[in-house]
mmCIF file of the protein (N, C-alpha, C, O) and its ligand, coordinates in Angstrom:
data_MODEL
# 
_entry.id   MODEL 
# 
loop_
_entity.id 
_entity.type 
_entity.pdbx_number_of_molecules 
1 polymer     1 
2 non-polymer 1 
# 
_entity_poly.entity_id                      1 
_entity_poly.type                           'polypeptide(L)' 
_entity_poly.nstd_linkage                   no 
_entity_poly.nstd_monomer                   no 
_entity_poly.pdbx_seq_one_letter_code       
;(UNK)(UNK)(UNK)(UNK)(UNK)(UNK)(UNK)(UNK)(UNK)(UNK)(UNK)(UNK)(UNK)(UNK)(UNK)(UNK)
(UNK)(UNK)(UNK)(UNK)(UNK)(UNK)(UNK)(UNK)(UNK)(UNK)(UNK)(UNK)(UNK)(UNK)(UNK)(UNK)
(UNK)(UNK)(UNK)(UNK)(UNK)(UNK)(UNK)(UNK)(UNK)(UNK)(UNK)(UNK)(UNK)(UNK)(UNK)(UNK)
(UNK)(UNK)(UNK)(UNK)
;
_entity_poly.pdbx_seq_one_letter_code_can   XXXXXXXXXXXXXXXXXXXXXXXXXXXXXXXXXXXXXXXXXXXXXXXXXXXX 
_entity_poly.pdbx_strand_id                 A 
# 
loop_
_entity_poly_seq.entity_id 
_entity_poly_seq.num 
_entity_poly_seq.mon_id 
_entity_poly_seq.hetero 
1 1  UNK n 
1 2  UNK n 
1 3  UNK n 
1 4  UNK n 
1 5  UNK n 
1 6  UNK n 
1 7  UNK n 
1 8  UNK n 
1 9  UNK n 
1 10 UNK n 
1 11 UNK n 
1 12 UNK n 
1 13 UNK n 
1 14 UNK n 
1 15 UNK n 
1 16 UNK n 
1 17 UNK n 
1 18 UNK n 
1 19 UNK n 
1 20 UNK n 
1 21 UNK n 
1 22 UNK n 
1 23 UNK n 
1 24 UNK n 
1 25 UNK n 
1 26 UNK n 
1 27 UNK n 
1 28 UNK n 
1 29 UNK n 
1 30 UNK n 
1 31 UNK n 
1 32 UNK n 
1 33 UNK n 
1 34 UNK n 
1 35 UNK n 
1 36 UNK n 
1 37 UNK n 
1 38 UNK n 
1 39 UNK n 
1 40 UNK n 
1 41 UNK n 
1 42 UNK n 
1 43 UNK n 
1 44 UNK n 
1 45 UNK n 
1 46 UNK n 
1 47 UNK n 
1 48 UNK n 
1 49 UNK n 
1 50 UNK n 
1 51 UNK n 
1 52 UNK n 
# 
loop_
_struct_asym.id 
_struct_asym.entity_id 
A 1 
B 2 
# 
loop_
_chem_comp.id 
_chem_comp.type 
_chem_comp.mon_nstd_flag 
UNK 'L-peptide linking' . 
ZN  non-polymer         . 
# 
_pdbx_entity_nonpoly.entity_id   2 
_pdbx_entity_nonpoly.name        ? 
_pdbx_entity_nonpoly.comp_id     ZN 
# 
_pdbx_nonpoly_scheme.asym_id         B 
_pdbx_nonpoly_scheme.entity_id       2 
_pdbx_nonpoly_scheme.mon_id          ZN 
_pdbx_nonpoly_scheme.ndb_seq_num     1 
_pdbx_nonpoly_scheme.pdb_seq_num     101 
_pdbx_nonpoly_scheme.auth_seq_num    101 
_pdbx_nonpoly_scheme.pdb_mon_id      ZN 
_pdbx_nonpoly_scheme.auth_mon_id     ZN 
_pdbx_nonpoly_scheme.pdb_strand_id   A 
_pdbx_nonpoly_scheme.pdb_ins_code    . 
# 
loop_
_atom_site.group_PDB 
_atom_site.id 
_atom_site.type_symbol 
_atom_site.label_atom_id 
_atom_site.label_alt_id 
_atom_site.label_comp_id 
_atom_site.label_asym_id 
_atom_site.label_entity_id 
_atom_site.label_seq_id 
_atom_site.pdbx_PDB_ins_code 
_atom_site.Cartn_x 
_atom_site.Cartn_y 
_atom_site.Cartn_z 
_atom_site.occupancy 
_atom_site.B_iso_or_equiv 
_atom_site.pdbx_formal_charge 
_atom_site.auth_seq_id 
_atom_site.auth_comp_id 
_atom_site.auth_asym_id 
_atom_site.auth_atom_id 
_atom_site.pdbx_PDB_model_num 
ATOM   1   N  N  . UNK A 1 1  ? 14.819 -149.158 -54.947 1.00 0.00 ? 1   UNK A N  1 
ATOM   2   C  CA . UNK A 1 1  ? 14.918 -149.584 -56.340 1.00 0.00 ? 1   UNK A CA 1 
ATOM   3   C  C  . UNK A 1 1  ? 15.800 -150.817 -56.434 1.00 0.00 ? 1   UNK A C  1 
ATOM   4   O  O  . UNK A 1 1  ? 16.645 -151.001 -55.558 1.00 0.00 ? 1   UNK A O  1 
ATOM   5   N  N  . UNK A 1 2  ? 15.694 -151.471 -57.201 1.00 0.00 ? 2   UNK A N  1 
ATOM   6   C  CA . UNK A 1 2  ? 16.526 -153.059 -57.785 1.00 0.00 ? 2   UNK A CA 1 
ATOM   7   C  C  . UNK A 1 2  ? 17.219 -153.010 -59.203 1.00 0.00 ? 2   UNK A C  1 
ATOM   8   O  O  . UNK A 1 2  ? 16.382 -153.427 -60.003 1.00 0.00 ? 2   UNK A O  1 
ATOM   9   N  N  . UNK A 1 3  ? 18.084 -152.765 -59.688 1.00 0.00 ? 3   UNK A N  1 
ATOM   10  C  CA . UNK A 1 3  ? 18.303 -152.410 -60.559 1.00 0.00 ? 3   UNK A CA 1 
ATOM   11  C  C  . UNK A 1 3  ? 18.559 -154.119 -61.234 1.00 0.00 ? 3   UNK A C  1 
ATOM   12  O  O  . UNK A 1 3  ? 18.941 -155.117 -60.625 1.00 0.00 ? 3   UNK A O  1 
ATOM   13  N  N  . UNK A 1 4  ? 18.323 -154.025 -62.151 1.00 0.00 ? 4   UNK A N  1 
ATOM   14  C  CA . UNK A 1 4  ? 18.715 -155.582 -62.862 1.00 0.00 ? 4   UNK A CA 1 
ATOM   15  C  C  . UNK A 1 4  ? 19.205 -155.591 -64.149 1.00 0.00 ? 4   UNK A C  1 
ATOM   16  O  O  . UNK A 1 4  ? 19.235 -154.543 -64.794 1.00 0.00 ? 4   UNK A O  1 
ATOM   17  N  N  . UNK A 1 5  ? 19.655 -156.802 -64.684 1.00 0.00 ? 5   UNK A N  1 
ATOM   18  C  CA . UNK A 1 5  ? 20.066 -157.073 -65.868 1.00 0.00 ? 5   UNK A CA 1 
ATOM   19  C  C  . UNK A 1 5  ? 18.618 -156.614 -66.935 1.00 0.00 ? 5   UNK A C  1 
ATOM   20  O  O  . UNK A 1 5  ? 17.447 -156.928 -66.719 1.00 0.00 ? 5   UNK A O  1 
ATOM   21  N  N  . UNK A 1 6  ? 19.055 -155.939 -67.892 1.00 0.00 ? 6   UNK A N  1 
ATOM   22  C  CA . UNK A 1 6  ? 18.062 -155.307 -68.888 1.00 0.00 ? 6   UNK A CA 1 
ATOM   23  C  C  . UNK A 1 6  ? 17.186 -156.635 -69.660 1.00 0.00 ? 6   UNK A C  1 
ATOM   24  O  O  . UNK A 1 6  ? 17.772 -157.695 -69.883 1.00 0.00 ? 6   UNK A O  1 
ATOM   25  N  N  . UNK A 1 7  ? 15.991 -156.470 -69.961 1.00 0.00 ? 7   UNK A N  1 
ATOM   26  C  CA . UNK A 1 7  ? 15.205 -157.068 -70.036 1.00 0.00 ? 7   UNK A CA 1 
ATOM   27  C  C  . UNK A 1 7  ? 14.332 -156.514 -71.312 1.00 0.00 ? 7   UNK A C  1 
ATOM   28  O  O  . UNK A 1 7  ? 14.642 -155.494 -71.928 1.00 0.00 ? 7   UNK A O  1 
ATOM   29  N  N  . UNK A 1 8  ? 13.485 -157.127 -71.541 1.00 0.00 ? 8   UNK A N  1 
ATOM   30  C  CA . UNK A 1 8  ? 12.322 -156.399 -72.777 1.00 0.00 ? 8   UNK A CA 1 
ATOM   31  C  C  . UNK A 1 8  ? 11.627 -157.867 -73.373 1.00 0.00 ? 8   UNK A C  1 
ATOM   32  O  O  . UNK A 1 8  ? 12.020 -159.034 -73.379 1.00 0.00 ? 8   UNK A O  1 
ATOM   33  N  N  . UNK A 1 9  ? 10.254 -157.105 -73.919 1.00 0.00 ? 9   UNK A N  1 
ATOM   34  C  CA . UNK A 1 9  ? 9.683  -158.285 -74.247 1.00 0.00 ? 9   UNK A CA 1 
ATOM   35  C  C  . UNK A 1 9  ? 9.610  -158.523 -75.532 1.00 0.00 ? 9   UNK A C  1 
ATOM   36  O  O  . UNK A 1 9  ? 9.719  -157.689 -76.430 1.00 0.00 ? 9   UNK A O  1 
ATOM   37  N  N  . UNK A 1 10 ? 9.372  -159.980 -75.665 1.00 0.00 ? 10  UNK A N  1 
ATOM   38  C  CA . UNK A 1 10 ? 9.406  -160.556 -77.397 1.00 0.00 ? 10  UNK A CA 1 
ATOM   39  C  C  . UNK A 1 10 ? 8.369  -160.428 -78.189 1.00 0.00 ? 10  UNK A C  1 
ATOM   40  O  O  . UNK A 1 10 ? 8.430  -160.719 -79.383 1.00 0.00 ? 10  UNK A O  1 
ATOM   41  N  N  . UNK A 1 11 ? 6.957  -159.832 -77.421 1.00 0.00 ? 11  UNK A N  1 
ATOM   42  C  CA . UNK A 1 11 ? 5.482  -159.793 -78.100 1.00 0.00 ? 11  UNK A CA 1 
ATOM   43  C  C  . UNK A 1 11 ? 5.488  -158.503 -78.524 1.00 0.00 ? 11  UNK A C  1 
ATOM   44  O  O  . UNK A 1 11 ? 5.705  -157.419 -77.983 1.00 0.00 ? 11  UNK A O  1 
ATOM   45  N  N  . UNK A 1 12 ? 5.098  -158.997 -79.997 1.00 0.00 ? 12  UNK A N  1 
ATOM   46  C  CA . UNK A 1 12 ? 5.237  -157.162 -80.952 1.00 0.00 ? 12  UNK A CA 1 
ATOM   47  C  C  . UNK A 1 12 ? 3.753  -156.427 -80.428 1.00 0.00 ? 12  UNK A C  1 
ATOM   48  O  O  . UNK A 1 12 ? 2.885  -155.998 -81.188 1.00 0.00 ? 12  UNK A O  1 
ATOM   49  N  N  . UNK A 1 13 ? 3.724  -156.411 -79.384 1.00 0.00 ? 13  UNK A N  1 
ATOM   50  C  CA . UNK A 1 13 ? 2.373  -155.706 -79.107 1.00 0.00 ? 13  UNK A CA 1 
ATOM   51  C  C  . UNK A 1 13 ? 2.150  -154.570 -77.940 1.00 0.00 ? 13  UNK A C  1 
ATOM   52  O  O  . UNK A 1 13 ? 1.284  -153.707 -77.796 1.00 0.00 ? 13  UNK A O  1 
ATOM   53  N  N  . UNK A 1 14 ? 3.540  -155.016 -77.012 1.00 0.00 ? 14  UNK A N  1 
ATOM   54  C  CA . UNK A 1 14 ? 4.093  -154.887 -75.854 1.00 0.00 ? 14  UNK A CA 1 
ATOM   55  C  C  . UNK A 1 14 ? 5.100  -153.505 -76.282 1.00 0.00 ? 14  UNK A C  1 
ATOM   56  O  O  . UNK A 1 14 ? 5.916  -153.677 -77.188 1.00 0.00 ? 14  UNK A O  1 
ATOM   57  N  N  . UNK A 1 15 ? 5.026  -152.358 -75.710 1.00 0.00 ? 15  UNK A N  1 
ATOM   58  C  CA . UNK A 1 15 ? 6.236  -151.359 -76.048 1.00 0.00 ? 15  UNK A CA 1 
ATOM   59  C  C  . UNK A 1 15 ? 7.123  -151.656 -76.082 1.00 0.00 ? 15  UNK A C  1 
ATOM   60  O  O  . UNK A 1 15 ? 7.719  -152.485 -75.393 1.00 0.00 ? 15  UNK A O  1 
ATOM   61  N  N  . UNK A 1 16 ? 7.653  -150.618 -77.477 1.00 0.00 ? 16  UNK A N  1 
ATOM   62  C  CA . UNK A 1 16 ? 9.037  -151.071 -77.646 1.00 0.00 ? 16  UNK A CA 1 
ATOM   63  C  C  . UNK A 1 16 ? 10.473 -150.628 -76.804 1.00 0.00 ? 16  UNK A C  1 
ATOM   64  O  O  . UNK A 1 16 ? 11.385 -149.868 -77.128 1.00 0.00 ? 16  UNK A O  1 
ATOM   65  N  N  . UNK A 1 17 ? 10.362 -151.035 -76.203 1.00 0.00 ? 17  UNK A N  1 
ATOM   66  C  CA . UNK A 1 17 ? 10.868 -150.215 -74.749 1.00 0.00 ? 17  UNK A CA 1 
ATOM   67  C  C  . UNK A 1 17 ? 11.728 -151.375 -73.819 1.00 0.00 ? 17  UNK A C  1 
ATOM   68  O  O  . UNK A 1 17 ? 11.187 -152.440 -73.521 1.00 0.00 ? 17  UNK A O  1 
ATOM   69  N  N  . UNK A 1 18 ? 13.010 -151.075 -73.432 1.00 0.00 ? 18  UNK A N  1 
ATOM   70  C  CA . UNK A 1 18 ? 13.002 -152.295 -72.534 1.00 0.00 ? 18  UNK A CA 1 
ATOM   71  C  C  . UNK A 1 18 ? 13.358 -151.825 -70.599 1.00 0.00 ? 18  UNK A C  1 
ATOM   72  O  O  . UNK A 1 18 ? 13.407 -150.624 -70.334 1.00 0.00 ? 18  UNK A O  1 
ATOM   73  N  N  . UNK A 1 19 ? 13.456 -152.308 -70.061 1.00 0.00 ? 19  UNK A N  1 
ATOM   74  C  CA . UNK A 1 19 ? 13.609 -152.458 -68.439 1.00 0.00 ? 19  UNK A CA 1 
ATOM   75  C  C  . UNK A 1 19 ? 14.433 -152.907 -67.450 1.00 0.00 ? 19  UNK A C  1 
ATOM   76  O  O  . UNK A 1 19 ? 14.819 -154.075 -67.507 1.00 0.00 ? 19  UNK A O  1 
ATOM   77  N  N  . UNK A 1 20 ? 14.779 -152.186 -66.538 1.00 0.00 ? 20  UNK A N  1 
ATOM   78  C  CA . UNK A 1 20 ? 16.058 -152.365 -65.605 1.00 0.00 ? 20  UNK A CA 1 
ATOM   79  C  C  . UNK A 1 20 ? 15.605 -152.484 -64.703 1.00 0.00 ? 20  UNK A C  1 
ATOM   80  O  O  . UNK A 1 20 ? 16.443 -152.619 -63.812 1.00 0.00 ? 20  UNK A O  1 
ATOM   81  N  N  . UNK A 1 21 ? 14.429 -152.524 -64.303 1.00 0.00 ? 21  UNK A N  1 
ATOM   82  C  CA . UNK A 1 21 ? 14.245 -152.252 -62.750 1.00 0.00 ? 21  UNK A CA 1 
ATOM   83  C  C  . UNK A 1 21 ? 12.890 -153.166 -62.014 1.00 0.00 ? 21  UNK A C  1 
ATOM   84  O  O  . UNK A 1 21 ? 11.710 -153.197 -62.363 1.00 0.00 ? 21  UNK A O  1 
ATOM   85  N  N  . UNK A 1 22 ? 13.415 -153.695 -61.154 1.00 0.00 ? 22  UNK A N  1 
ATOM   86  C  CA . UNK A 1 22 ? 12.242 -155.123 -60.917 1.00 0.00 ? 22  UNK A CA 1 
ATOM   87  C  C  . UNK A 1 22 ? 11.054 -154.412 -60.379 1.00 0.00 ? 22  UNK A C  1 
ATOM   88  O  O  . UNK A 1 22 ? 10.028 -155.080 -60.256 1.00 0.00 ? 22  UNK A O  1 
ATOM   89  N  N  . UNK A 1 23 ? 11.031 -152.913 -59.973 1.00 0.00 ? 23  UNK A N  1 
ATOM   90  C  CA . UNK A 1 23 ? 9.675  -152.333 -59.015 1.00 0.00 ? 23  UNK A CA 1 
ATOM   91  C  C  . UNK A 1 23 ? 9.006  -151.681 -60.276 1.00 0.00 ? 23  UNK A C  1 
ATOM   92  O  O  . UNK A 1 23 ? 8.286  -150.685 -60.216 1.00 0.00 ? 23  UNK A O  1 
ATOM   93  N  N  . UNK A 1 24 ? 9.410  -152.534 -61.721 1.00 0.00 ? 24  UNK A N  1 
ATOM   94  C  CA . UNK A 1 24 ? 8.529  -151.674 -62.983 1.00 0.00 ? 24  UNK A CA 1 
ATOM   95  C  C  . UNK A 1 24 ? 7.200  -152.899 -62.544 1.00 0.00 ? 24  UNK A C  1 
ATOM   96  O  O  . UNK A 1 24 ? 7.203  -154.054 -62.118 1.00 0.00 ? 24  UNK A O  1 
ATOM   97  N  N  . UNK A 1 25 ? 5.918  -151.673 -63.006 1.00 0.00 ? 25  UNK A N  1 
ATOM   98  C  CA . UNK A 1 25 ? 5.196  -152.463 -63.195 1.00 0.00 ? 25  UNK A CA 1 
ATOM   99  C  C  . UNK A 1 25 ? 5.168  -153.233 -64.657 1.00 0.00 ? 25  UNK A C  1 
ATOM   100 O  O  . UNK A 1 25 ? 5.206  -154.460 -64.753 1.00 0.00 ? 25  UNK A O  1 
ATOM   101 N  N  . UNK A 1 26 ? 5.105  -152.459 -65.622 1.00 0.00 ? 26  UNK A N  1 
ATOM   102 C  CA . UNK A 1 26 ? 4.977  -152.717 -67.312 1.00 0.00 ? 26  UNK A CA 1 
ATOM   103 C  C  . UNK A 1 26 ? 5.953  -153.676 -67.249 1.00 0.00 ? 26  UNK A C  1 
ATOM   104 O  O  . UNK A 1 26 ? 5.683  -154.676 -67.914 1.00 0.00 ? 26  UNK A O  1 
ATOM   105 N  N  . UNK A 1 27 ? 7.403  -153.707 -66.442 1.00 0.00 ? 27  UNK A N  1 
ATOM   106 C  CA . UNK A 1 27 ? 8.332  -154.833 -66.577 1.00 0.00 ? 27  UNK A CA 1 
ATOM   107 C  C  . UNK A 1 27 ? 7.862  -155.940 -66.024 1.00 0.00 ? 27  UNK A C  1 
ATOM   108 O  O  . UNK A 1 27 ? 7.951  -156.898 -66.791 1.00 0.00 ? 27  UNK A O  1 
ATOM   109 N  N  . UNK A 1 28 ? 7.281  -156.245 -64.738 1.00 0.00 ? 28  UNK A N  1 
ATOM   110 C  CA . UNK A 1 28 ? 6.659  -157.136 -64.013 1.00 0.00 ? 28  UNK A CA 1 
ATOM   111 C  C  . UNK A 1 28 ? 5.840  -157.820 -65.089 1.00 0.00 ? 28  UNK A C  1 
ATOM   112 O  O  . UNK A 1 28 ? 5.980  -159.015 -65.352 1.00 0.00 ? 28  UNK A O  1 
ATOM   113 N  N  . UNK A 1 29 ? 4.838  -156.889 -65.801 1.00 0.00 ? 29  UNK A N  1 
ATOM   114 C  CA . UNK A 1 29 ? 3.458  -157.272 -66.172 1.00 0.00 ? 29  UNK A CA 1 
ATOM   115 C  C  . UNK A 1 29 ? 4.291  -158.545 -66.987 1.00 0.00 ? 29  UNK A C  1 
ATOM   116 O  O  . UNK A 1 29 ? 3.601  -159.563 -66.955 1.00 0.00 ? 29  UNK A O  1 
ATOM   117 N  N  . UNK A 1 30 ? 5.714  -158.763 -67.772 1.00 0.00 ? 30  UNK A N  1 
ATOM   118 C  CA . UNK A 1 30 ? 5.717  -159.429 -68.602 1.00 0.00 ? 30  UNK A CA 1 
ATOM   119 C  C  . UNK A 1 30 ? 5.764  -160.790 -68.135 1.00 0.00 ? 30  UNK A C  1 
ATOM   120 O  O  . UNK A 1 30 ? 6.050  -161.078 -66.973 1.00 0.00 ? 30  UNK A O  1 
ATOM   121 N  N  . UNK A 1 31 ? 5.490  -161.618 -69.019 1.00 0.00 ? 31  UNK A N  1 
ATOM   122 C  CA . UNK A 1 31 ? 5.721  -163.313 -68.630 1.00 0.00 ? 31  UNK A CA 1 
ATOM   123 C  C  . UNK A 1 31 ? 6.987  -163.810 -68.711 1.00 0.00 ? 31  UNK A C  1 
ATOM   124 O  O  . UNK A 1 31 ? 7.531  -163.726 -69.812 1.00 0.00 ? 31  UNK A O  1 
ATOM   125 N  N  . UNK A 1 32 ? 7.531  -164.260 -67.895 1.00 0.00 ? 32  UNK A N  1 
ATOM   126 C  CA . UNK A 1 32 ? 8.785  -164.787 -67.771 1.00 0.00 ? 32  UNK A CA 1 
ATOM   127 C  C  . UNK A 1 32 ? 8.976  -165.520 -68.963 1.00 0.00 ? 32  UNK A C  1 
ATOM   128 O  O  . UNK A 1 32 ? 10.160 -165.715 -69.239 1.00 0.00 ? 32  UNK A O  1 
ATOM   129 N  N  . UNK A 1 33 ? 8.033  -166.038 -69.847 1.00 0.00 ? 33  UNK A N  1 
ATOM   130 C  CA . UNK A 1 33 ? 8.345  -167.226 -71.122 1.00 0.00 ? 33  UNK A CA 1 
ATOM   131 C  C  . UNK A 1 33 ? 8.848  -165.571 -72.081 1.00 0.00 ? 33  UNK A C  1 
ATOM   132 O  O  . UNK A 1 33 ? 9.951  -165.457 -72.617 1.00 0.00 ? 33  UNK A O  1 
ATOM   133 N  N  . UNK A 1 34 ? 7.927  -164.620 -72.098 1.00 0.00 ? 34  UNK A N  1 
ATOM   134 C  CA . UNK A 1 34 ? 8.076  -163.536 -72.909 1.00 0.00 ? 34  UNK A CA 1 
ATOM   135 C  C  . UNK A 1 34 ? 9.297  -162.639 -72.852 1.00 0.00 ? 34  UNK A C  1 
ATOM   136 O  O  . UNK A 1 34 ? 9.558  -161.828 -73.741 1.00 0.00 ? 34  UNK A O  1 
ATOM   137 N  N  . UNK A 1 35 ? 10.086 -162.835 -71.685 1.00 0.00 ? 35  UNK A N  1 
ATOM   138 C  CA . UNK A 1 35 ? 11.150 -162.454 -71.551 1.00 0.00 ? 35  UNK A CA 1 
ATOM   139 C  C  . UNK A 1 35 ? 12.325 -162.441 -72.200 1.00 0.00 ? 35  UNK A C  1 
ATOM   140 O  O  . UNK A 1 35 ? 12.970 -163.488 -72.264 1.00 0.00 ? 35  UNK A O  1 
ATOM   141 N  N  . UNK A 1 36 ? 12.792 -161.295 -72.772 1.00 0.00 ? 36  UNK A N  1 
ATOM   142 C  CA . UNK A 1 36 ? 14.206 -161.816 -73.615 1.00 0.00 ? 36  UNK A CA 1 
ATOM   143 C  C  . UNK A 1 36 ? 15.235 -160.815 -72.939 1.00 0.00 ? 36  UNK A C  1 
ATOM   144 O  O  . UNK A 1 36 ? 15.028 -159.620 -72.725 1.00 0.00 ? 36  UNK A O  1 
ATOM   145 N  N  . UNK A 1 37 ? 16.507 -161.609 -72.612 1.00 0.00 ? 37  UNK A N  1 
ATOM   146 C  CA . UNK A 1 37 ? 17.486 -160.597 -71.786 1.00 0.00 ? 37  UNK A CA 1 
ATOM   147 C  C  . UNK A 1 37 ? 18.161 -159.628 -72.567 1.00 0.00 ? 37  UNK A C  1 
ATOM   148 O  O  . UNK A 1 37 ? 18.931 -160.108 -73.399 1.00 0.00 ? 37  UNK A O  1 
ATOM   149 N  N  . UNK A 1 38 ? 18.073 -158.313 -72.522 1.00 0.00 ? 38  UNK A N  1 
ATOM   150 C  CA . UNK A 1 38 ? 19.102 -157.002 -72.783 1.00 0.00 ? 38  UNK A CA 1 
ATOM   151 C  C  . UNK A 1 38 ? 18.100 -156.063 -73.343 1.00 0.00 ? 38  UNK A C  1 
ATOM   152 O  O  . UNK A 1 38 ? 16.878 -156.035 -73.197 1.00 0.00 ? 38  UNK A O  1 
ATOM   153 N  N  . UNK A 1 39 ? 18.926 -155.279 -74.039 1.00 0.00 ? 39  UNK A N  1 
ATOM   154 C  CA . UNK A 1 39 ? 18.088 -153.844 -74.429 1.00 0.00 ? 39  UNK A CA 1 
ATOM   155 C  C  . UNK A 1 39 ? 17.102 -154.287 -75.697 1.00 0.00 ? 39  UNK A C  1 
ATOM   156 O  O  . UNK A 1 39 ? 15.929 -153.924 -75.788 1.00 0.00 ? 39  UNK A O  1 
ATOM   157 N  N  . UNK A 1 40 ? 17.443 -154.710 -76.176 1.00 0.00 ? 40  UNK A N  1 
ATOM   158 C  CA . UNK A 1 40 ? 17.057 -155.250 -77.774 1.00 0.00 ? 40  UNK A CA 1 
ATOM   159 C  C  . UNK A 1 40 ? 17.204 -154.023 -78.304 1.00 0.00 ? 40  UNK A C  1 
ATOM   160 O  O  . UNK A 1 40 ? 16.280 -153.821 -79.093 1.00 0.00 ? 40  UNK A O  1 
ATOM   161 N  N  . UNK A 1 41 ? 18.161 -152.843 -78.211 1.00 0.00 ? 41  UNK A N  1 
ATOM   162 C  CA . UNK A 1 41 ? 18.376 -152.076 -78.871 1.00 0.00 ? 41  UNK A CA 1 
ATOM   163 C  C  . UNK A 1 41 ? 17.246 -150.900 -78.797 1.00 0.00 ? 41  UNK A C  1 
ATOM   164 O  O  . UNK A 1 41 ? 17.243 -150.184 -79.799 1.00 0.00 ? 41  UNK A O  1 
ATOM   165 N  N  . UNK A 1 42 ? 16.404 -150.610 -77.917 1.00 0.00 ? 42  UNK A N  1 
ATOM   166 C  CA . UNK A 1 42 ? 15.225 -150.266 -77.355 1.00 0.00 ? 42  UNK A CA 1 
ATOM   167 C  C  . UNK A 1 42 ? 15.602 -148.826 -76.602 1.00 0.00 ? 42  UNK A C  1 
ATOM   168 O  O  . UNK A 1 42 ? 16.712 -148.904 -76.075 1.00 0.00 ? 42  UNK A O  1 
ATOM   169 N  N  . UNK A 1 43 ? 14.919 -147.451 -76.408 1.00 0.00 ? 43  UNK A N  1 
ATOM   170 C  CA . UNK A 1 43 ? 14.946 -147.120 -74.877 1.00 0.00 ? 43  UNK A CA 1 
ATOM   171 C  C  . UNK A 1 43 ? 14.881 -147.586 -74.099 1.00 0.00 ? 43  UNK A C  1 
ATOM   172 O  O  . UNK A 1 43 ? 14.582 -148.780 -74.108 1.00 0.00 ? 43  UNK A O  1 
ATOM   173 N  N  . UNK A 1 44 ? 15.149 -146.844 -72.869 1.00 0.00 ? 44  UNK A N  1 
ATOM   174 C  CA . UNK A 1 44 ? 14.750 -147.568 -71.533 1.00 0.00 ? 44  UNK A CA 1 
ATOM   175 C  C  . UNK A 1 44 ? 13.179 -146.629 -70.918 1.00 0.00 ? 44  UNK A C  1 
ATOM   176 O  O  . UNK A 1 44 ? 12.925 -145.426 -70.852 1.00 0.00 ? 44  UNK A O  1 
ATOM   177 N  N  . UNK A 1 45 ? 12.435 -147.799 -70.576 1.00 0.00 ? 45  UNK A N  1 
ATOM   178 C  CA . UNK A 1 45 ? 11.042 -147.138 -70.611 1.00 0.00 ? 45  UNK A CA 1 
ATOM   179 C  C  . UNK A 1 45 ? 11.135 -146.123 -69.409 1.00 0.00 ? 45  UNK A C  1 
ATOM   180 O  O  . UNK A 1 45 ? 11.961 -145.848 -68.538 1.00 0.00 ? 45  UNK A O  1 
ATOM   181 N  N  . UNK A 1 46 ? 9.480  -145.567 -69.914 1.00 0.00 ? 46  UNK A N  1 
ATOM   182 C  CA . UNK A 1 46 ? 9.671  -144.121 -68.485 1.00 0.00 ? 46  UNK A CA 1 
ATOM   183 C  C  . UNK A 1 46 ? 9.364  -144.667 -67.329 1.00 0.00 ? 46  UNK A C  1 
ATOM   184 O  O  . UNK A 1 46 ? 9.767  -144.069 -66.332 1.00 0.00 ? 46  UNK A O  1 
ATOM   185 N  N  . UNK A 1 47 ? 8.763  -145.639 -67.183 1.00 0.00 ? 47  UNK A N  1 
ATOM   186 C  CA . UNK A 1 47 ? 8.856  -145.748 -65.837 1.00 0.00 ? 47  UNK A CA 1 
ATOM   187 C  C  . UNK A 1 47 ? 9.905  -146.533 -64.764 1.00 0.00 ? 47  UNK A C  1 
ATOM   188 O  O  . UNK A 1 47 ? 9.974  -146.352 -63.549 1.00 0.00 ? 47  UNK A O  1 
ATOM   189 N  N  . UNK A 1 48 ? 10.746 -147.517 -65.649 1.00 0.00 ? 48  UNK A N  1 
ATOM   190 C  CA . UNK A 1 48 ? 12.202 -147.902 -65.177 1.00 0.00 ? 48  UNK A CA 1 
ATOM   191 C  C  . UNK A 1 48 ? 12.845 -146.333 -64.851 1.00 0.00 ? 48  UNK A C  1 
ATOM   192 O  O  . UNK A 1 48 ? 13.082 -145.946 -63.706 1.00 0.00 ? 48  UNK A O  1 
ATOM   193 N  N  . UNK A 1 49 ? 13.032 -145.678 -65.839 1.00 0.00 ? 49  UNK A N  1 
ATOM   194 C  CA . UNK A 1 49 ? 14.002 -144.486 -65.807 1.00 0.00 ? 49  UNK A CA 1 
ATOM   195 C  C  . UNK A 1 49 ? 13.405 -143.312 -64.246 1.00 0.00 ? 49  UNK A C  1 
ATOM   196 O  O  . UNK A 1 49 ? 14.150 -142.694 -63.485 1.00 0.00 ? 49  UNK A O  1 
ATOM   197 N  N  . UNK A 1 50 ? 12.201 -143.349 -64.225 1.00 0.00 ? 50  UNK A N  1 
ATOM   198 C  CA . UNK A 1 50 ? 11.402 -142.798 -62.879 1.00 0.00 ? 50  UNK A CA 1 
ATOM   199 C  C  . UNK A 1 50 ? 12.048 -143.113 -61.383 1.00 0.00 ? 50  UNK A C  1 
ATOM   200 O  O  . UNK A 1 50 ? 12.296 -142.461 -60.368 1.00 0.00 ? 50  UNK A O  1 
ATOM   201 N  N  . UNK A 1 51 ? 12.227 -145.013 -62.000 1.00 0.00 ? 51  UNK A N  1 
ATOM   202 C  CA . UNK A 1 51 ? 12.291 -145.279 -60.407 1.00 0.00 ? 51  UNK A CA 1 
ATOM   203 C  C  . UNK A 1 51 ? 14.048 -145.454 -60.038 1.00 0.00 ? 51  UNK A C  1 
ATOM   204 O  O  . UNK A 1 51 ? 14.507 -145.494 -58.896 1.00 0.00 ? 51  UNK A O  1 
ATOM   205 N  N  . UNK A 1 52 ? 14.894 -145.546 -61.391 1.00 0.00 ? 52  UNK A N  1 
ATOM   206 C  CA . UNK A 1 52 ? 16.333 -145.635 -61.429 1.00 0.00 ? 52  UNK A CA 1 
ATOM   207 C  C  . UNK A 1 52 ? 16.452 -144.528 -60.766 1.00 0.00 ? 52  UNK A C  1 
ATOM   208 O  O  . UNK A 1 52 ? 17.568 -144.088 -60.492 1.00 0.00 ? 52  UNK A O  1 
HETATM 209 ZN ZN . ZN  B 2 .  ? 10.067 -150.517 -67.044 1.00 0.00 2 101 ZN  A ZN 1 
# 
């Protein structure tokens, strides 16, 4: 696992959920432009929390 600085995305379409962990896929899937750094006040999704 890779644990990283929290992450989540800016497209209201995308769960509202954000991500710690670089072996997410749903975190991967996002575009680096779509990227906004921290929780945004969000859970942390199930599959970050799986691989934490
Ligand atoms: Zn994730």
């Amino acid at each position: 696992m890779s644990k990283v600085s929290a992450w989540h995305s800016k497209l209201p379409n995308d769960p509202r959920v954000y991500h710690n962990d670089t072996d997410c896929n749903t975190g991967n899937n996002i575009e680096t432009e779509n990227r906004v750094e921290g929780t945004g006040g969000r859970p942390l999704c199930a599959e970050c929390a799986k691989l934490g």
